[in-house]
C-alpha positions in Angstrom: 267.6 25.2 70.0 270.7 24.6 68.4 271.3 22.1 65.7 273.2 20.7 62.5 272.4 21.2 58.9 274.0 20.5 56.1 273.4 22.4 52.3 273.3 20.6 49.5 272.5 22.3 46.4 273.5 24.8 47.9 273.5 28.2 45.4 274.1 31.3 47.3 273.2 30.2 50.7 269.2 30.6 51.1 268.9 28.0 53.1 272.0 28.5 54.8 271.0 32.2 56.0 267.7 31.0 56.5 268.7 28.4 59.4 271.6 30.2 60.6 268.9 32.6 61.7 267.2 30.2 63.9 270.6 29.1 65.4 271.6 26.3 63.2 274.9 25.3 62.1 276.1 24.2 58.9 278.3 21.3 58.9 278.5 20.7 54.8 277.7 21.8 52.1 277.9 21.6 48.7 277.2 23.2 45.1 278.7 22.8 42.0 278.2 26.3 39.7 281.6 27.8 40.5 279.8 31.4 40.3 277.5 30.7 42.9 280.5 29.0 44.9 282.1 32.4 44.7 279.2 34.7 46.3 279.0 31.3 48.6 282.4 32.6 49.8 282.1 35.8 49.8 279.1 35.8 52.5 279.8 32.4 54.8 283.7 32.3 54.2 284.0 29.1 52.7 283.9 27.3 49.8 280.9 24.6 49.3 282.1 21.3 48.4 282.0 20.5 44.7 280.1 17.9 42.7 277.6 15.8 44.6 277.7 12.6 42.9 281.2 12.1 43.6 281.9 9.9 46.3 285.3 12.0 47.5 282.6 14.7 48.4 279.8 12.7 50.2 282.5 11.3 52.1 283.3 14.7 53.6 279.7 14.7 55.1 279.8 14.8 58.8 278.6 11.1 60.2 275.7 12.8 62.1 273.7 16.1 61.6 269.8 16.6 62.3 268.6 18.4 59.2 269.7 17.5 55.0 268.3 20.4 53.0 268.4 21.2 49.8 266.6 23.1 46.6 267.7 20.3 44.4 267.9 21.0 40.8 264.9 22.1 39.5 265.2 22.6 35.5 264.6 19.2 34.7 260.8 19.7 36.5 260.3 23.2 35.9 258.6 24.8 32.5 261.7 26.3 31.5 263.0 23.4 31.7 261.3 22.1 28.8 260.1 19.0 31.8 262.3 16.1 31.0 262.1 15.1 34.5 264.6 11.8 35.8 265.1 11.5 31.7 267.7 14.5 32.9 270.5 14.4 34.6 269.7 17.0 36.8 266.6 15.7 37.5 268.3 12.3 39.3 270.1 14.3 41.9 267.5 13.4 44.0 268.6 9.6 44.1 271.9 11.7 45.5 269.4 12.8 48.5 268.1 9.5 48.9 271.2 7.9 49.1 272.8 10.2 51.5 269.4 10.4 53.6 269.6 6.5 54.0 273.1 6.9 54.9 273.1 9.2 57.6 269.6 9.3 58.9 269.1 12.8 60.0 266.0 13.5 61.9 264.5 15.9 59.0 264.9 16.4 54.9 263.7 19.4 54.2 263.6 19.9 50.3 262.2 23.1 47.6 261.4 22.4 44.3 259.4 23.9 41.4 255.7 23.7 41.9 255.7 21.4 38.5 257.3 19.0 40.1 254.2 17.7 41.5 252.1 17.4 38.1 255.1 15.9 36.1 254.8 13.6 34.2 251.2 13.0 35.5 252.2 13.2 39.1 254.4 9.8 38.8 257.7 11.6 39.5 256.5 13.8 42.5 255.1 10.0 43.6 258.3 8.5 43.3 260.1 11.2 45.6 257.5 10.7 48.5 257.6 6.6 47.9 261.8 6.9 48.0 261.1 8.8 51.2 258.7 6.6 53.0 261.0 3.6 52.0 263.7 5.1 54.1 261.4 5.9 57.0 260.4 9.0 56.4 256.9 10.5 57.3 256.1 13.1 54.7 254.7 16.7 54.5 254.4 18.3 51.1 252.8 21.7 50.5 253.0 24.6 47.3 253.3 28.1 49.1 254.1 31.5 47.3 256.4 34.2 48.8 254.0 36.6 48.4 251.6 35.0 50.2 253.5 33.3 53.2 256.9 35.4 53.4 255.4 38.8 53.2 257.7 39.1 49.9 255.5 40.9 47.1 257.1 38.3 44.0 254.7 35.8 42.9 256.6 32.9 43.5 254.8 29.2 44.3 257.2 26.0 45.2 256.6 23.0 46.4 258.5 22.6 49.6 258.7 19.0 51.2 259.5 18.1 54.4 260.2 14.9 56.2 260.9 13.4 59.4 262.9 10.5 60.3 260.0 8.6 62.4 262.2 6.4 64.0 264.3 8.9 65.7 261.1 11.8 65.5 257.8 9.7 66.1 256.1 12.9 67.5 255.3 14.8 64.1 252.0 14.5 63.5 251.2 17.9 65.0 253.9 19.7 61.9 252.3 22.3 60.2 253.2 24.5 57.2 253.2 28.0 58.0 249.8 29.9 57.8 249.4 32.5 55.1 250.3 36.3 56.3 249.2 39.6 55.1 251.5 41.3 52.3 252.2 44.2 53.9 255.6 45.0 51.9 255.2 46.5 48.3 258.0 46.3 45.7 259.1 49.9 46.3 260.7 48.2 49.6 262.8 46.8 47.4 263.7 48.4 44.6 266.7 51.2 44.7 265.3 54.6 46.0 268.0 56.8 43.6 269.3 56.5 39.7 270.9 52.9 39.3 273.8 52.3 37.2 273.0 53.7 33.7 273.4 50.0 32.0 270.6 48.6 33.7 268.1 51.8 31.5 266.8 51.5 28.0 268.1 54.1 25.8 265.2 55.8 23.3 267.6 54.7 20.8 266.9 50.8 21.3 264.9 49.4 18.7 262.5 48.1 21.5 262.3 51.5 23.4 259.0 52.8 21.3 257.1 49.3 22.4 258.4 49.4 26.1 257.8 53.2 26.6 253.6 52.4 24.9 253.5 49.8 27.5 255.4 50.7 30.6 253.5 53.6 32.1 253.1 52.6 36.2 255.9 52.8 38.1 253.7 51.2 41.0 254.5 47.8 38.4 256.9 45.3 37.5 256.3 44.3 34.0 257.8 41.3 31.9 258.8 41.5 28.2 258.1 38.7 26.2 259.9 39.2 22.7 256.6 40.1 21.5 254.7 42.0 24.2 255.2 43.5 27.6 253.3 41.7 30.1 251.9 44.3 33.5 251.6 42.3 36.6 248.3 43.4 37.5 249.0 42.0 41.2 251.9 44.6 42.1 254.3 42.1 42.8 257.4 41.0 40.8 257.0 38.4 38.8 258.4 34.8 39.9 262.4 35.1 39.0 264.0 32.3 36.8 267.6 30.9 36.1 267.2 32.2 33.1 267.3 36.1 33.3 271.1 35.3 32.8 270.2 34.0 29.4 269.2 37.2 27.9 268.4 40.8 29.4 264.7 40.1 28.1 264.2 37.7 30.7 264.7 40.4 33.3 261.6 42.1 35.0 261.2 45.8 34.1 260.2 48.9 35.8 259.7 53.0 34.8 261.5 54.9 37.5 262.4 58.3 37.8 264.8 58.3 35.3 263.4 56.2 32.6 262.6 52.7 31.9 264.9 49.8 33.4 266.0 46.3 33.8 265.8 45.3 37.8 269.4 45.2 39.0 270.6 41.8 39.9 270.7 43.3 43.9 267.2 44.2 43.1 266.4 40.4 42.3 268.0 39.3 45.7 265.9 41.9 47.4 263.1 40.3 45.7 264.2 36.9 47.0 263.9 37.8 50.9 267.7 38.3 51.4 269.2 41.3 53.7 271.0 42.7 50.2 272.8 45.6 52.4 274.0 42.8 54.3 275.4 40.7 51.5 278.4 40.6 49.8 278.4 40.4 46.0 282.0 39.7 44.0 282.8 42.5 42.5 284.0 41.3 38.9 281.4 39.1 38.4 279.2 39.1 35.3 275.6 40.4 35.6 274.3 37.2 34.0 275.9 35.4 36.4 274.1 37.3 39.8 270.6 37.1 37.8 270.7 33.5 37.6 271.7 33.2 40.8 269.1 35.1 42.4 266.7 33.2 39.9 268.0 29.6 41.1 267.3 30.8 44.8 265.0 30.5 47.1 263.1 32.8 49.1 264.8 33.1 52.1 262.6 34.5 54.6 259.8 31.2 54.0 262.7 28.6 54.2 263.0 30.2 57.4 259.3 30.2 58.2 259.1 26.8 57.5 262.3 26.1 59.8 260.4 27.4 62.7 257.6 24.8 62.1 260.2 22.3 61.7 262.3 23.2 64.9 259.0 23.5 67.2 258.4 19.4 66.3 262.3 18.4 67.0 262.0 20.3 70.6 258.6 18.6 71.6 260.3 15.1 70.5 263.2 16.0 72.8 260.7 16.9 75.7 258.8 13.9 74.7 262.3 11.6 75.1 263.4 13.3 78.2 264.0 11.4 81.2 260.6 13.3 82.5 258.3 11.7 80.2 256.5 9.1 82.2 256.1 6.1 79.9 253.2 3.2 80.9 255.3 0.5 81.2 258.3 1.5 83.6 260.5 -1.4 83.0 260.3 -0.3 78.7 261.9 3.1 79.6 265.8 4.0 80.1 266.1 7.2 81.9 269.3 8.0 80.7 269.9 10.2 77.6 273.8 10.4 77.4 274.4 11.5 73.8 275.5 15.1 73.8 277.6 16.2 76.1 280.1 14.3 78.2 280.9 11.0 77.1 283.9 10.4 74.9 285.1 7.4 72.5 287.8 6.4 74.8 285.3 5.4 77.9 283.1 3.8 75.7 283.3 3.3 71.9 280.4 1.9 71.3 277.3 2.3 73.3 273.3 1.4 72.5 270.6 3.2 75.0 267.0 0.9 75.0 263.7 3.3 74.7 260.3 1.9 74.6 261.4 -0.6 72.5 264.5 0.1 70.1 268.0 0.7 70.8 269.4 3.8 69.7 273.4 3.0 69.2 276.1 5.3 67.4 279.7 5.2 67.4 280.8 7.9 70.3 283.0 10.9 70.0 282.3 14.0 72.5 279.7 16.3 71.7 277.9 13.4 69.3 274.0 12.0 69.2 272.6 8.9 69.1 270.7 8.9 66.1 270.6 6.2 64.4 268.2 3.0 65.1 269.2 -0.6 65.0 265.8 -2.1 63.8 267.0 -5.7 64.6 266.9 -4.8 68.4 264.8 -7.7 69.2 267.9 -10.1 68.7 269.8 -8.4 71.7 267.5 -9.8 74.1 266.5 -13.4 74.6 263.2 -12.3 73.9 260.8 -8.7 72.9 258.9 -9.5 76.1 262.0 -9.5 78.8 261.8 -7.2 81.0 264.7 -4.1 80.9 266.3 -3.7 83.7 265.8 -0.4 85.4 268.4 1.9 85.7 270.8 0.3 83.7 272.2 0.7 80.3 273.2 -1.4 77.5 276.6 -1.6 76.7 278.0 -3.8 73.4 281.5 -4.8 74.3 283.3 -8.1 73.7 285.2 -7.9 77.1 283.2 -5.9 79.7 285.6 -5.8 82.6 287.1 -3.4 80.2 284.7 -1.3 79.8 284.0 -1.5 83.6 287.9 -0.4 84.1 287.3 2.4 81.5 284.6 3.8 83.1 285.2 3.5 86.7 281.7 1.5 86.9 281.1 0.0 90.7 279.3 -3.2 89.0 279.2 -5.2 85.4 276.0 -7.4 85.2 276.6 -10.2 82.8 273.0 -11.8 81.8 273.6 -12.8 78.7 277.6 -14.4 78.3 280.9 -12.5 78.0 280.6 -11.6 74.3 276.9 -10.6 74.4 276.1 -7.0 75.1 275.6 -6.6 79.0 273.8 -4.1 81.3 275.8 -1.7 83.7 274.0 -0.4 86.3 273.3 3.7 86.4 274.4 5.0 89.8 275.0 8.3 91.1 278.8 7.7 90.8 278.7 7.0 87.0 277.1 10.1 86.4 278.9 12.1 88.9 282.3 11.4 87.7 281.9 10.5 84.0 278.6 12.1 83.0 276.6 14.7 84.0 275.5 15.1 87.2 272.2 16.9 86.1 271.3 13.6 84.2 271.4 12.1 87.4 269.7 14.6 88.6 267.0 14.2 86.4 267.1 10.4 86.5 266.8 10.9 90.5 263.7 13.1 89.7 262.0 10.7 87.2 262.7 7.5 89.8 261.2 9.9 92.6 258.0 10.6 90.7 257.5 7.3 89.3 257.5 6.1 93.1 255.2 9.0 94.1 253.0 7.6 91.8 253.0 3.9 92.9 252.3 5.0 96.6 249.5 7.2 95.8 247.9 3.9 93.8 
């Protein structure tokens, strides 16, 4: 199924490469760390949009794309962070969300955060998120899963991961499901460098540290942690979760005792360690080390934002087979068999055009290739009342003067029910379809009308 994303937060592209993999496309995106625009570049050609909270860059957001995600800022919940939550700047980017979310309702938000998020400040802030969500329509699914646990990625990493569908335009979700937990059938030596790395990245016996790391680092089935004070073992054989700040100091780095001595993990290393195809990526070349290690520590894991994706894309194609013209709906006069949206109709035959569907009217602003995706609530007041009838096989068109939009579009009859300036119902015939539309819409419209009587005479 292919569909439109856009990446806010964007860092090096995890969710980017995660969605691209299940035939997404990115429309926008956006990050402000000009380091992490850089690798950005280097492995999507093109530069994400700068700061978020400028106006000048949401108004380069496409009007209409199905899926917002995002690993929004995390410091300002996480324990590094010293959890100053909304009090932080960083931590309010998620009004930034909200705001574009209400704007351009996309079917899903689909959102990563720290797992500390959800206790902060006694739970209210992870409350607030959800509440801003429902407000704007939103049915919610939240759920912490680790990468080593559900991405078959041996670093013990747990984040909350949030997603949320727009239930006017996706009212079949209940059946979403976070991926199930898999085996970890991957070690770390899948990822770590099989020959002698780059001597920089190995302690020299020389360091003042060296006599403490070389008591403490015996495995090299282990990735250990030092703590200023002590070397921590990772009794689990997996990497430890990565953080932003291993570009703070090298003793936020994991460690390991290779072949040739004891050694920092390589910032490749990290990405490995992240899920991404690192023979595959493309890293600047004069960027700093601290800069890649922070990188990889603000990233996500990229293989489980893709696991998740699937979960997310099998509920968007059952709600397209659910709004098909083949779904039989109980009341045939509350059904429109006619979904135009995607493929053939342009803004000069019809610049502004509102499909009914058991019971709201779907209405965008035309251009080729577009959706209808956003829902007028106030659709009672187009009718004269909720309980008149639809008529079927016709479609609503909002036009002050509808001989025009009869002329435009070839139509063989305007009904006027309502007055000249109220929105007014064309008729659907084969002739519309065949030389404006599509003709297999009519097809499947001829279908649906055939079955629908095929059920009345067997009654």
């Amino acid at each position: 199924m292919k569909f439109k994303f856009i990446d806010l937060f964007a860092g090096v592209g995890g969710f980017r490469m995660a969605l691209q993999n299940l035939d997404g496309h990115c429309v926008f995106s956006s990050e402000w760390n000009q380091h992490a625009k850089e690798t950005y570049f280097q492995n999507y050609g093109e530069y994400p949009e700068g700061d978020i909270t400028l106006n000048e860059t949401k108004a380069k957001i496409p009007e209409s794309f199905d899926i917002l995600c995002g690993g929004f800022p995390c410091q300002a919940f996480s324990i590094a962070g010293n959890q100053k939550g909304f009090n932080e700047t960083r931590g309010t980017l998620f009004f930034e969300i909200a705001d574009i979310a209400k704007k351009h309702q996309p079917k899903v938000v689909f959102l990563e955060n720290v797992k500390n998020l959800v206790s902060h400040d006694s739970g209210k802030t992870f409350d607030v998120i959800i509440n801003t969500l429902k407000q704007l329509g939103y049915a919610v699914y939240f759920q912490v899963l680790n990468s080593m646990t559900h991405a078959n990625v041996p670093q013990n990493r747990e984040r909350i991961f949030i997603v949320a569908f727009n239930e006017a335009l996706i009212p079949n979700h209940a059946e979403f499901q976070f991926p199930e937990a898999i085996p970890l059938t991957k070690t770390i030596h899948d990822f770590l460098e099989t020959e002698k790395v780059d001597q920089k990245y190995y302690y020299q016996p020389d360091h003042k540290y060296y006599p403490a790391l070389d008591t403490a680092i015996q495995s090299t089935d282990t990735v250990f942690q030092w703590r200023r004070k002590y070397v921590r073992e990772n009794k689990s054989n997996v990497c430890p979760t990565l953080t932003a700040n291993m570009g703070a100091g090298g003793h936020n780095v994991p460690l390991i005792r290779d072949a040739f001595g004891i050694r920092k993990l390589t910032p490749k290393e990290c990405f490995a360690f992240q899920g991404y195809p690192v023979n595959q990526m493309v890293f600047p070349e004069k960027m700093a080390n601290s800069a890649l290690y922070m990188q990889a520590g603000n990233s996500v894991t990229m293989p489980l934002i893709q696991r998740i994706g699937e979960q997310i894309l099998e509920v968007l194609i059952k709600n397209l087979k659910k709004g098909s013209v083949m779904d039989i709906q109980k009341e045939k006069h509350n059904y429109l068999a006619m979904l135009v949206a995607e493929d053939a109709i342009t803004q000069e035959q019809c610049s502004n055009l509102s499909l009914y569907n058991g019971g709201n009217y779907f209405h965008s602003e035309f251009l080729a290739s577009s959706r209808v995706d956003c829902i007028n609530w106030g659709w009672s007041a187009w009718l004269k009342a909720k309980t008149q009838a639809v008529p079927e096989g016709f479609v609503l068109v909002q036009k002050e003067l509808p001989e025009t939009i009869a002329e435009t579009m070839a139509l063989e009859r305007v009904s006027k029910p309502f007055g000249e300036t109220d929105p007014v119902w064309v008729e659907i015939t084969e002739k519309v379809y065949k030389d404006r539309l599509l003709s297999k819409k009519w097809e499947l419209w001829r279908d649906y009308k055939a079955m629908i009587e095929a059920q009345e005479q067997g009654q």
